[in-house]
N, C-alpha and C positions, 0 to 999 in steps of 0.2 A: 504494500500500500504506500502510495506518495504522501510523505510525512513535510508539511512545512509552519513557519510559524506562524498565529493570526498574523503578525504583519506582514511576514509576506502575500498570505492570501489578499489581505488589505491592499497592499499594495498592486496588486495585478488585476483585483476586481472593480470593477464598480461600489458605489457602497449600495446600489440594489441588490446585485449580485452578491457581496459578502453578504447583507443580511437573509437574502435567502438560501446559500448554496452552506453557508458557517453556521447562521444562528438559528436557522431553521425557521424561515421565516416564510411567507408568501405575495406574492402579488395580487391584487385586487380582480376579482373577476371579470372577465371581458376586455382587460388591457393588455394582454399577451399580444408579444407581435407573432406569435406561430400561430393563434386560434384558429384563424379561418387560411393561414398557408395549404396546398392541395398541391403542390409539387412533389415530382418523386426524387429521392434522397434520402438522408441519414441524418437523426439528430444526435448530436454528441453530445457530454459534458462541456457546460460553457468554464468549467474552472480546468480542465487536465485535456479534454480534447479525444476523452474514450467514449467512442458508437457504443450509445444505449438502446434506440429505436429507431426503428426502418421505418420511410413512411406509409410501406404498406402496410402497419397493424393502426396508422392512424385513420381516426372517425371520429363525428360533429355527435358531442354525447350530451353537449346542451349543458354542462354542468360550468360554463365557463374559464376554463382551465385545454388547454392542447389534451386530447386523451388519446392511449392507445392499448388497442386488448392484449398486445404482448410486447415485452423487452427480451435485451440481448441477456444470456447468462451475464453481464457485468453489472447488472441490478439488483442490489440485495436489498433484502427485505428485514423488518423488525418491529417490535411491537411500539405502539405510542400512544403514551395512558395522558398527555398533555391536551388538557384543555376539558380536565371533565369528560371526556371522549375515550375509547376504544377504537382504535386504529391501525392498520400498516402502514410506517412511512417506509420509503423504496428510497436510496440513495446508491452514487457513482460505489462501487467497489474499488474503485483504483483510489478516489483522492478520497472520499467519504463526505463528497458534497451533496447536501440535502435535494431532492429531485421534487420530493409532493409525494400523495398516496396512492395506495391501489385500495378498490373497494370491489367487491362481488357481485356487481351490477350490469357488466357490460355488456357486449353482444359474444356470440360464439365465434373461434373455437375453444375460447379458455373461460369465456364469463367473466373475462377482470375488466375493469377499466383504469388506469394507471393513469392516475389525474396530477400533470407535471406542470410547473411553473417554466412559463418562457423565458423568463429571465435565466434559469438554470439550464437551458440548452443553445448548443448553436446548431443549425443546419447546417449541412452542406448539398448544395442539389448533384442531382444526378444528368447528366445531360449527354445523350448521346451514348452513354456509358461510361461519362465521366464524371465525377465528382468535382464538383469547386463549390467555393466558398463561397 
């Protein structure tokens, strides 16, 4: 796992991005710049730059947050009892920056919907069969 110090994360993020990717924080709903993106592509970790999700598991789930019914193996999962709440939050396995949660609501093949803050990813599109940024 990519070990660095808050200041450095501070340092390289945004302070939106630190507070959601560090302090586990979120963006307000409907102001993601991925919400309604429908390009084919990769969304990565916007702190370390590791493919979390393809945009083929993305879809419009209404909940106002980017969703998609499945991530790569480098999303892990863990319980989060914050907020009076019962929860999964899903974070980057490489850096351990905060992604958003997955809840058991979504559409088939897996039923999840893996509801992610924009600010915590960046795209990259696919084009032609090439990836850019």
């Amino acid at each position: 796992m990519m070990k660095k110090t808050d200041q450095e994360w501070a340092d390289e993020l945004t302070p939106d991005q630190y507070r959601i990717l560090r302090m586990k924080g979120t963006e307000a709903p409907g102001s993601g710049a991925y919400l309604d993106l429908s390009e084919d592509g990769m969304y990565s970790c916007a702190a370390c730059g590791t493919d979390l999700f393809s945009s083929e598991a993305k879809y419009h789930s209404g909940c106002g947050w980017p969703s998609f019914y499945e991530s790569s193996d480098r999303v892990g999962r863990r319980d989060d009892d914050s907020l009076g709440m019962k929860r999964i939050e899903i974070y980057c396995k490489h850096c351990d920056g905060h992604l958003g949660h997955v809840f058991p609501d979504g559409p088939q093949p897996t039923g999840e919907r893996h509801c992610v803050n924009s600010l915590a990813l960046k795209f990259k599109a696919k084009k032609g069969g090439v990836e850019t940024e």
